[in-house]
N, C-alpha and C positions, 0 to 999 in steps of 0.2 A: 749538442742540443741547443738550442735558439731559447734564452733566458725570454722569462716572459716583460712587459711592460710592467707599470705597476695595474692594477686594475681598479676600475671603480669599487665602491665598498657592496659586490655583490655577496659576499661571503660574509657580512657579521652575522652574527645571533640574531632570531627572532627577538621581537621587541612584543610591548603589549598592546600598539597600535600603527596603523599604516592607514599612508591615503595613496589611492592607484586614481592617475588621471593620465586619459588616454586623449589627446588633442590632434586637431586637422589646422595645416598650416595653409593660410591665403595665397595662394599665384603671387608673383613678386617679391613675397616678403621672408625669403631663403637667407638671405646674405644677413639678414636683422636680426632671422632668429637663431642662427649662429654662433651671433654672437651674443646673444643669450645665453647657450647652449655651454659656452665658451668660459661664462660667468659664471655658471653653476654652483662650483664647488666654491666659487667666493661667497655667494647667497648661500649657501647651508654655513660656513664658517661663521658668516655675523648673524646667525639665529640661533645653529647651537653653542658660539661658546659659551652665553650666560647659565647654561643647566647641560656641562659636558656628560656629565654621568647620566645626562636622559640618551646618549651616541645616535642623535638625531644622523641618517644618511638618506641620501637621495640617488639613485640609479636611472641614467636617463637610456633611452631606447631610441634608435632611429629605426622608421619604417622603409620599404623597400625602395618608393616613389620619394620621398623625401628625402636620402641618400640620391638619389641621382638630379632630382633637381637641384640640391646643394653646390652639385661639385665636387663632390669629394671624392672623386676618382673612381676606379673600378668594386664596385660592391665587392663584400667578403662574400666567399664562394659559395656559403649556403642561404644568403636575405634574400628572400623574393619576397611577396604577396602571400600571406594567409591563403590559403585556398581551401575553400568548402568541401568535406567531407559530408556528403549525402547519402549513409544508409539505406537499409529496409525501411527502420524504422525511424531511424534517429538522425540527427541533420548538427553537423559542426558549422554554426553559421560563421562567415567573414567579412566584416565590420569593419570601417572606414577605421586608418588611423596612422598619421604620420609621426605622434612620437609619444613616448611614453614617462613619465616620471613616477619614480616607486618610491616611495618616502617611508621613513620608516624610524621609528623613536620608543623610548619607554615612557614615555608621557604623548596625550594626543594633541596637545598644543602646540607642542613642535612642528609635530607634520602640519599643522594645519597654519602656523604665521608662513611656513614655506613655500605651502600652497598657494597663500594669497600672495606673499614673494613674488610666486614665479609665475601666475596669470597677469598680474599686474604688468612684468617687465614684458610678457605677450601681449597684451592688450591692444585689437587692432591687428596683429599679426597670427594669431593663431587661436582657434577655438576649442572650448572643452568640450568634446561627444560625451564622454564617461566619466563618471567621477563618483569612485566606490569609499566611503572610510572604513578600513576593515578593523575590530578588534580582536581580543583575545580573548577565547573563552574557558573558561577553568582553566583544565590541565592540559590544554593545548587542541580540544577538541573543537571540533565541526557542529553547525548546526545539525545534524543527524546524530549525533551522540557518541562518534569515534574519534579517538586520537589521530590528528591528520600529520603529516610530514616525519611519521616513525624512522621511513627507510633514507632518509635524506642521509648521506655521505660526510663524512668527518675529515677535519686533518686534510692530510698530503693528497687522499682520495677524493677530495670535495674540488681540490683544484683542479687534479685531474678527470674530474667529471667535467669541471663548467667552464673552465677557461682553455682560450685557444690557446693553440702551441706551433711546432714547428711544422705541421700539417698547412697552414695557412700564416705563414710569419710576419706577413704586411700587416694583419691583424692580432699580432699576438696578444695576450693580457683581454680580449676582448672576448664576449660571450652572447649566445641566440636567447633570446626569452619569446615565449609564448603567453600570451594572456587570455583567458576565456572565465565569462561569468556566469554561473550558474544559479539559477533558481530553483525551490525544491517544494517536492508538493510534500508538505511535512505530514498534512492530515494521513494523505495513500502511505507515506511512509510509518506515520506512528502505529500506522493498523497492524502494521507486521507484527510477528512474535519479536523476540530477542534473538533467537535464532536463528530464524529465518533473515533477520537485517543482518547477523553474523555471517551465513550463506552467500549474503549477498555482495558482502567485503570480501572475507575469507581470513579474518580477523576477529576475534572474541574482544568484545563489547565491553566488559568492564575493567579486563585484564593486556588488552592488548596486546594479544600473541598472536601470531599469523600459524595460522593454519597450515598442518603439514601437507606438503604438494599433493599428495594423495586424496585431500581429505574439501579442496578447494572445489567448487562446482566448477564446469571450462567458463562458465558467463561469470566469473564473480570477477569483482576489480582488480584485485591482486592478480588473479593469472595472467588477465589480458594483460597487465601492465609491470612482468616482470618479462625485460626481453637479455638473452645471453648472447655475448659475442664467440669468435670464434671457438675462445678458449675455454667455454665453457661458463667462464663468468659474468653474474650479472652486471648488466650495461647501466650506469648508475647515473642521475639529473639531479638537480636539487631545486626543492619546492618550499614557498613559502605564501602557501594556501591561508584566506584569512575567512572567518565569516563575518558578514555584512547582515544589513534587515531593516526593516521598518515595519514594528509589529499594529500601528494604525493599518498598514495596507496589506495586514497580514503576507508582506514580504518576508521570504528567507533564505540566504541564499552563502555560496562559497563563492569565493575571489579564488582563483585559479592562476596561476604565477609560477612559473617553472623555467629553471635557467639550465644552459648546457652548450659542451664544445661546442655540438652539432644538434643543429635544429632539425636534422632528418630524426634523431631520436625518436624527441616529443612526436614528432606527426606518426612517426610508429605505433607508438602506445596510441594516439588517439585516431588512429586506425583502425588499431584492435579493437578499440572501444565504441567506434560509430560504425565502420561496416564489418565486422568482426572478423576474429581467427578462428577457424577458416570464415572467411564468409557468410553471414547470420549470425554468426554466435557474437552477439554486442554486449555488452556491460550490464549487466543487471541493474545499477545504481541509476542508466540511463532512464530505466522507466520512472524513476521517481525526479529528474535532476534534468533541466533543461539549458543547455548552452545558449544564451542569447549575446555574445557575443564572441571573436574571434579574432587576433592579430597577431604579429610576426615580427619583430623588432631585433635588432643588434645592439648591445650596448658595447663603443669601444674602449679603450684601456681609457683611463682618465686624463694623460698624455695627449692622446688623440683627441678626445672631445673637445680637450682647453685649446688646442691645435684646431678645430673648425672653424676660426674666425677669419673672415678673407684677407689673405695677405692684401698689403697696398703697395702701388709705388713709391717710392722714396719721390720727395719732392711736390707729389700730383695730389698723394692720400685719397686716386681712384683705388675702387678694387683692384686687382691684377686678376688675370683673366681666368677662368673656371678651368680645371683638369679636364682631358677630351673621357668620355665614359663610351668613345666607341668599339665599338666590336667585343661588348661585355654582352652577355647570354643573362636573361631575364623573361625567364618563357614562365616562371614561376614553379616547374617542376618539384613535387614533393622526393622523388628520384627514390622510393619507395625499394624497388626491386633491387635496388646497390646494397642495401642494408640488409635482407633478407637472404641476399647470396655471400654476404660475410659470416650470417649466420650458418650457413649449411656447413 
């Protein structure tokens, strides 16, 4: 077995605060922001040592086009392009974004001297599209009033959900993240019973128990989004969903962040969830809960990242010349039907 790399810090604990900025990088300025990219873990070190016990981390993400204009060789075998999922009813949109940084502390000052950190050291080189600060609400819950991230994976099983392995070993230690933001019409939703929003999860609202499979509508969240591999057991990701707002613009909303080996996963479940299983049957949560963004990221082992900086000649301190990225397949294929025949 192919030991993994070390990994970035995708697997601590939730904290009580996070900032998700999702940035587009300018034509030309690949090779700079590299070595930005390259610095990272040195910028989170001179911010959090002064408050180590706030474990300020930061997860950076490369997008599919930003990987190959970099140079960095052949993409890992599942980054492509977000690609839009278009329903009956409901539309998974895909939103511009070549790279992603997930911050994340038990204090929000952390994230946020990081954040100004790391735009600064872009500055000129790459722009923010998105930029969510998510907190912590009570007891881990959603602006809808449910416990989010129950099912998330523990232990030896978290690694083996989210980090790659000997399936792709160029990329070991490294993992897919999906990010998509959610708006919620809270009013259409507070109208429901308590029940009825139970129905709609397939989880009990104040106790937080999931629903025995029996007892689950097929549209409710949990069905669509428990998928089984061969062996019968569930195929497992790990999410660290925040919510966000601004109750002047009566904004309210969930930050949606979910990491795993294989990025065919995720697009599964939100398969199920925009054109549904079978076909029609979408997410009940859809009608209250609107995707207005979508993107597709790698983050690799922490090895790797600090490694993006362009080699130089000895002597010249030119760059040395970019890895050739030809005859690499980049059709953006969600490759849908590979997954659903491992299932059968």
């Amino acid at each position: 077995m192919v030991s993994r790399p070390e990994p970035q810090s995708i697997l601590s604990h939730p904290t009580e605060a996070a900032i998700f900025l999702v940035l587009t990088v300018a034509p030309g300025s690949e090779a700079d922001v590299a070595d930005v990219l390259a610095d990272v873990a040195g910028l989170k070190r001179s911010v959090g040592f002064r408050v180590p016990e706030a474990e300020l981390t930061c997860v950076v993400g490369i997008g599919a086009a930003l990987w190959d204009r970099m140079g960095a060789g052949p993409r890992p075998a599942e980054l492509h392009p977000f690609r839009e999922l278009a329903g009956p009813r409901h539309t998974a949109v895909a939103t511009p974004g070549d790279l992603l940084f997930h911050l994340r502390a038990h204090r929000f000052d952390l994230c946020f001297e990081l954040a100004q950190r790391l735009t600064e050291r872009l500055r000129g080189l790459a722009e923010v599209v998105d930029e969510v600060h998510g907190f912590r609400s009570f007891d881990e819950r959603d602006v809808l009033g449910f416990v989010d991230g129950t099912e998330n994976p523990e232990g030896a099983a978290a690694v083996e959900a989210v980090l790659i392995g000997e399936e792709d070993p160029e990329f070991a230690g490294g993992s897919y993240v999906i990010v998509q933001k959610y708006l919620h019409d809270l009013p259409a939703w507070d109208a429901l019973s308590t029940e009825e929003q139970e129905l709609a999860i397939g989880r009990t609202k104040l106790s937080d128990i999931e629903f025995p499979d029996e007892d689950k509508p097929p549209n409710s969240h949990l069905a669509l989004n428990v998928i089984t591999g061969p062996d019968g057991e569930e195929l497992q990701i790990m999410r660290f969903n925040m919510p966000f707002g601004q109750v002047g613009k009566a904004e309210f909303g969930t930050y949606y962040i979910a990491y795993a080996r294989t990025s065919e996963l995720i697009e599964q479940m939100l398969s199920n969830m925009f054109i549904g299983d079978p076909p029609g049957n979408t997410d009940r949560i859809l009608d209250f809960s609107t995707a207005i963004t979508g993107c597709l990221f790698f983050a690799p082992s922490a090895d790797r990242l600090e490694a993006l900086a362009p080699a130089t000649d000895e002597g010249t301190g030119a760059a040395a010349p970019a890895p050739s990225t030809a005859g690499e397949s980049a059709d953006g294929s969600l490759h849908i039907g590979s997954l659903r025949d491992q299932q059968r």
